[in-house]
MARTIDREN-871199 format. One record per residue (C-alpha): residue number from 1; x, y, z. Coordinates in Angstrom, 2 decimals. Last residue first. Example, Ala and Ser with C-alpha at 12.3 -4.5 7.8 and 13.67 -1.06 7.14 Angstrom:
- 2 13.67 -1.06 7.14
- 1 12.30 -4.50 7.80
end
This chain:
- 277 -0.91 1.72 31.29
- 276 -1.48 -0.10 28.30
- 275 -1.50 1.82 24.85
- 274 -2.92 -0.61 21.88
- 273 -1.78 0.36 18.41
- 272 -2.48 0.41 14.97
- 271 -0.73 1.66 11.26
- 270 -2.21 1.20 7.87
- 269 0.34 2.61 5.52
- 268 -0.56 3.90 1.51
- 267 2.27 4.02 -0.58
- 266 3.14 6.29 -3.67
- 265 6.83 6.61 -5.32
- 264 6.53 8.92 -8.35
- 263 9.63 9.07 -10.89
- 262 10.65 11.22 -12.94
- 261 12.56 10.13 -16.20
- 260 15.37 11.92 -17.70
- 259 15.18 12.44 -21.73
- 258 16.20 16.04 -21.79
- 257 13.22 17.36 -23.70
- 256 10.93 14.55 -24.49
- 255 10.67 14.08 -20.31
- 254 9.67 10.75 -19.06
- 253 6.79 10.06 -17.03
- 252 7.27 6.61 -14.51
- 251 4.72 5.07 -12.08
- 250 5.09 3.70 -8.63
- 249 2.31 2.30 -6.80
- 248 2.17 0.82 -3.34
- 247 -0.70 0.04 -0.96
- 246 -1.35 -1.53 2.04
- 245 1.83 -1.21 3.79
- 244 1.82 -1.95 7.73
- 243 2.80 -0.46 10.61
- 242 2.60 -1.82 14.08
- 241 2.46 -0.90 17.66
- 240 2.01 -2.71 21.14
- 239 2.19 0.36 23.02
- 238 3.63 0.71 27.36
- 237 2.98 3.95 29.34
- 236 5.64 5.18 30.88
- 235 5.71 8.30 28.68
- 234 1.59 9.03 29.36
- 233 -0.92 7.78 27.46
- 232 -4.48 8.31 28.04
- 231 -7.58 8.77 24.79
- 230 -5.18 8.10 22.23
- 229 -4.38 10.11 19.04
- 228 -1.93 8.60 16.77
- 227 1.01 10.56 15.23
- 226 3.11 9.77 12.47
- 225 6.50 10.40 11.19
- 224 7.61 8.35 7.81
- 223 10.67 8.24 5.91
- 222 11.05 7.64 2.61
- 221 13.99 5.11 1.22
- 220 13.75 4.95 -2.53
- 219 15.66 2.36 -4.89
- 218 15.58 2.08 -8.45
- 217 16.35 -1.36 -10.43
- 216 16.96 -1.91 -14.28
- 215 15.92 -4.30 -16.63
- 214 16.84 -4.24 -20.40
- 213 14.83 -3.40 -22.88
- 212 15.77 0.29 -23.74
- 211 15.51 0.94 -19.93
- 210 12.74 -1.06 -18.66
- 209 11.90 -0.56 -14.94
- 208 12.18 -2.69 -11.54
- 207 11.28 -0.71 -8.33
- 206 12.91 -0.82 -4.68
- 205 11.32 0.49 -1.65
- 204 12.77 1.16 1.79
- 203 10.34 2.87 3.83
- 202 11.32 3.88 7.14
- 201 10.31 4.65 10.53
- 200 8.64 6.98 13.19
- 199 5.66 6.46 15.12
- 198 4.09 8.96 17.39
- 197 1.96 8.10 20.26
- 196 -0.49 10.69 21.32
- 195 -2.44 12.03 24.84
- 194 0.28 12.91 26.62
- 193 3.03 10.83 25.37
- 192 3.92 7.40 23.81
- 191 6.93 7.43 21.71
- 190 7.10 4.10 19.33
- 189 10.63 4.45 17.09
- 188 11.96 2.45 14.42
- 187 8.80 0.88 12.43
- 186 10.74 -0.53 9.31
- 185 8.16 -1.26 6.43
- 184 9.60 -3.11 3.69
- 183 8.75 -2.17 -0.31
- 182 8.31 -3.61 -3.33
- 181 7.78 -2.73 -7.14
- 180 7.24 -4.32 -10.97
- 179 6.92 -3.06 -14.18
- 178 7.99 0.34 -14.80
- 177 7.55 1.30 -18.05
- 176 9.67 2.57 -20.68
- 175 12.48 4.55 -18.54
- 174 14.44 7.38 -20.20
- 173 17.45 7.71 -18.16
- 172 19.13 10.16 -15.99
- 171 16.32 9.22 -12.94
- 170 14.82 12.01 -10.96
- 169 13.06 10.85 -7.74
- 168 9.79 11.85 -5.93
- 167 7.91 11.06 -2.63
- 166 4.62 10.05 -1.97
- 165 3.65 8.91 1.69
- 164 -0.18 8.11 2.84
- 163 -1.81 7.72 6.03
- 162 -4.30 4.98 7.67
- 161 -5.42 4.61 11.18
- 160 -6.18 2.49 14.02
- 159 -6.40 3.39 17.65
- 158 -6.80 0.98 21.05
- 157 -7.27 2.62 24.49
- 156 -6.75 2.03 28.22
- 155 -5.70 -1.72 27.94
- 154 -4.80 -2.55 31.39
- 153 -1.37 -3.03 32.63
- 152 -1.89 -1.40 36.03
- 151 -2.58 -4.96 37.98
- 150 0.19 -6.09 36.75
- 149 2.87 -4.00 38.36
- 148 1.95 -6.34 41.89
- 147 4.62 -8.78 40.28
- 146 7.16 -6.35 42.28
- 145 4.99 -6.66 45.40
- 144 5.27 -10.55 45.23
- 143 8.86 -10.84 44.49
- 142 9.82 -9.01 47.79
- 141 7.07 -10.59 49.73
- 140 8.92 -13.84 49.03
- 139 7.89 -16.79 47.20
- 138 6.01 -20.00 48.16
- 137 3.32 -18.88 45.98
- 136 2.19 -16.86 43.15
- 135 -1.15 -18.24 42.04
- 134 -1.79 -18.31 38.19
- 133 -2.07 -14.83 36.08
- 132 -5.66 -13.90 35.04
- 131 -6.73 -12.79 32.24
- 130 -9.25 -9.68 30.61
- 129 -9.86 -9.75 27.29
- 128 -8.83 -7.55 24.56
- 127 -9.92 -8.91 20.76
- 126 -8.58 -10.03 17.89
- 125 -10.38 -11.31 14.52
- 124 -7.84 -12.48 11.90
- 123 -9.07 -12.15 8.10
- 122 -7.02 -15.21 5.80
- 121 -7.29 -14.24 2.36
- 120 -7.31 -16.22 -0.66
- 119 -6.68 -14.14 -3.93
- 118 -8.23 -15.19 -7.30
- 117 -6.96 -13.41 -10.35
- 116 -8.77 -13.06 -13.57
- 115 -6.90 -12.57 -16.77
- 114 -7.80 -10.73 -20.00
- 113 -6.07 -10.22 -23.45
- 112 -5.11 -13.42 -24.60
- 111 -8.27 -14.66 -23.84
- 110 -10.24 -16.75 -20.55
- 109 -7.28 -16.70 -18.65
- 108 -6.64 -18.18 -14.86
- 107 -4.50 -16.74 -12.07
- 106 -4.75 -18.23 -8.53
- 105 -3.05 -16.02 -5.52
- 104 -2.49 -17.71 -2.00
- 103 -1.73 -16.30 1.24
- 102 -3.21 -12.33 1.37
- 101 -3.03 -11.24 5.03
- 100 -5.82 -9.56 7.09
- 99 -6.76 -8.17 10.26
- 98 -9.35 -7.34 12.35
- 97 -9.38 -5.87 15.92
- 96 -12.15 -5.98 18.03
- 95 -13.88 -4.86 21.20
- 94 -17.44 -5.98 23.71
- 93 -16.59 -10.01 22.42
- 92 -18.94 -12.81 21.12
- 91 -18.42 -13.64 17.92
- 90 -19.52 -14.11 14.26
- 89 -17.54 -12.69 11.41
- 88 -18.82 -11.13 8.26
- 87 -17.00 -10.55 4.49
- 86 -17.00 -8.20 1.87
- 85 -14.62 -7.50 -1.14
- 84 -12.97 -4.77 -2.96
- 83 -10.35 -5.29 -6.01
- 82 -7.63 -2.66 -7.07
- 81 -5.50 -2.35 -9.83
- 80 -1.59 -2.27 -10.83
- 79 -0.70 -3.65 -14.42
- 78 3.47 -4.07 -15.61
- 77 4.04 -5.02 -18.83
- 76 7.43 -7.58 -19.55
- 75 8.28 -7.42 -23.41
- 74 8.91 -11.08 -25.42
- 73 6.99 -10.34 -28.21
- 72 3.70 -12.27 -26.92
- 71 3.58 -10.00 -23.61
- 70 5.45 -10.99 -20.67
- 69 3.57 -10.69 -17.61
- 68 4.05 -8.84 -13.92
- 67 0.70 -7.73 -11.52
- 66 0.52 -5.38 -8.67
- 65 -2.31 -5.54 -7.08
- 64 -3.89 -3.79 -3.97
- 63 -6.52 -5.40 -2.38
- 62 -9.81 -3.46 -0.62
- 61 -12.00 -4.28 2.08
- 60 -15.15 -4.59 3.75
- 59 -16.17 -5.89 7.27
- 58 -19.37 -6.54 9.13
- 57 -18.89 -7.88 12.52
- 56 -22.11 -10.05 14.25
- 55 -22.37 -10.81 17.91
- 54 -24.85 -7.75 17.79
- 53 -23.93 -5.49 15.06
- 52 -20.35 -4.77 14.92
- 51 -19.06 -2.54 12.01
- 50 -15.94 -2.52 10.21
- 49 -14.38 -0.67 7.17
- 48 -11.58 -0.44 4.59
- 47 -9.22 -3.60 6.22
- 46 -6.19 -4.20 3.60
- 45 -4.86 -6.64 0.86
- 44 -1.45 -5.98 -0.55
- 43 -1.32 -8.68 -3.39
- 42 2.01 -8.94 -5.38
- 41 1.61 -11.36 -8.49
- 40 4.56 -12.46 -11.08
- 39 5.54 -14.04 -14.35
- 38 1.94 -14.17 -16.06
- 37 2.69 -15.74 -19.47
- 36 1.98 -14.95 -23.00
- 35 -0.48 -12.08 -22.83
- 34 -1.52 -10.25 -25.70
- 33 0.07 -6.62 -26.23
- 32 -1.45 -4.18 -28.33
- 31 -2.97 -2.73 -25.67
- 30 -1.66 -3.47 -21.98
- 29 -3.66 -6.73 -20.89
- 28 -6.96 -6.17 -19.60
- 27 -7.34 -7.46 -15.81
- 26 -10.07 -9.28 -13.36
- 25 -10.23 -8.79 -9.64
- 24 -11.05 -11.73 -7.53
- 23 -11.49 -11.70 -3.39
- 22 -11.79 -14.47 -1.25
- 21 -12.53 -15.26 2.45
- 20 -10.31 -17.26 5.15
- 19 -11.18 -17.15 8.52
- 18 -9.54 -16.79 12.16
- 17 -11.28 -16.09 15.20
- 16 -10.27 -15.02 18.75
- 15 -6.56 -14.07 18.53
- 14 -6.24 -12.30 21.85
- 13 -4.69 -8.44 23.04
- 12 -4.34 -8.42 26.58
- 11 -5.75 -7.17 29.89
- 10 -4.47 -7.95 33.28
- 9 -5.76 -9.55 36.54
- 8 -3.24 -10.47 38.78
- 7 -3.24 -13.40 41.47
- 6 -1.68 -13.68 44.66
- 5 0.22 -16.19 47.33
- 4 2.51 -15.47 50.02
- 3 3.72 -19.27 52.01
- 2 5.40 -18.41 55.32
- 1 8.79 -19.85 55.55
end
């Protein structure tokens, strides 16, 4: 048998650089309310800006927070805020992707009426470089031409952008505060297509309030269609896609009239994708 042998070049998506930075925000307690003890801390950290200078990447960002305590009489407060931060990243590479995942929050109080949060982040530098696939050999001219599909699956363009959901939900209740919230990101659908790849999916969040001190939970699916402009896509192309939530807030106003509470579900998404053809 006559030995076939080839190699294919093909572009992909590489983990170059990985570092960890951190960013601090500090917090007033609710007035009137000392802390006792912080129960919980939800950090949604996310990529504002980039620029590459040289081998040198410039990067800010900005973290979410949504903070849980019980006050000195027992009550849970909720607190949401924001902290920005700064970091740089050294290496050699024409493109990049960054991103970034909180792992590990510190809380420390200097009063009963402040705390300062430390969040460790981990910032991921990716690029696309070009590979090459070992030797094919000893195989058939069959299996070779069908392995010949790699030499189209370059990276033809990469897009990254940010959009915002808010959605709103009548509750038959007269809600005090609401104190903690969470939501999953469910990316169902990737269409590429002349020039655009939409993404559809679902938010499920769910949200604990106080209703005359007792907890209660309130769930809110929203669903999300967005569209990315690429430079070249067409519907064979193939998109490595992702969504992810970078900011959440849901706040409470009750009405004096019929005492039903409306409630305001707000979430930022970061979404990105690389379209190979």
């Amino acid at each position: 048998m006559a030995e076939n042998t080839q190699t294919f070049n093909f572009e992909s998506k590489k983990l170059l650089k990985e570092e960890q930075i951190e960013c601090m925000v500090r917090l007033d307690a609710s007035e009137n309310m000392p802390i006792k003890k912080v129960i919980c801390v939800k950090a949604l950290p996310k990529i504002t800006s980039s620029e590459k200078v040289g081998d040198t990447i410039s990067f800010s960002g900005k973290t979410n927070y949504n903070v849980v305590y019980e006050a000195e009489d027992g009550s849970l407060k909720g607190i949401y805020a924001d902290a920005e931060w700064q970091g740089k990243l050294s290496a050699e590479c024409e493109n990049f992707f960054l991103e970034v995942k909180a792992n590990e929050n510190v809380v420390s109080g200097s009063s009963v009426s402040e705390m300062t949060i430390s969040t460790l982040l981990s910032v991921s530098l990716f690029a696309t470089v070009s590979e090459k696939v070992a030797s094919v050999s000893e195989l058939g001219l069959d299996y070779v031409s069908s392995q010949k599909t790699y030499d189209y699956e370059r990276v033809v363009n990469s897009v990254s952008s940010s959009f915002s959901e808010v959605a709103e939900q009548e509750v038959s209740a007269k809600l005090d505060d609401i104190i903690f919230s969470n939501a999953e990101v469910i990316l169902h659908s990737v269409t590429p297509s002349i020039d655009v790849v939409t993404l559809e999916g679902a938010i499920y969040i769910s949200a604990n309030a106080v209703e005359n001190g007792r907890i209660t939970e309130i769930k809110k699916q929203i669903d999300f269609k967005e569209e990315l402009n690429v430079l070249s896509s067409t519907p064979t192309s193939i998109v490595d896609a992702s969504v992810k939530l970078s900011s959440l807030r849901v706040t409470a106003s009750v009405s004096d009239i019929d005492q039903k509470t409306n409630v305001v579900f707000s979430c930022e998404l970061g979404a990105s994708c690389v379209v190979y053809v």
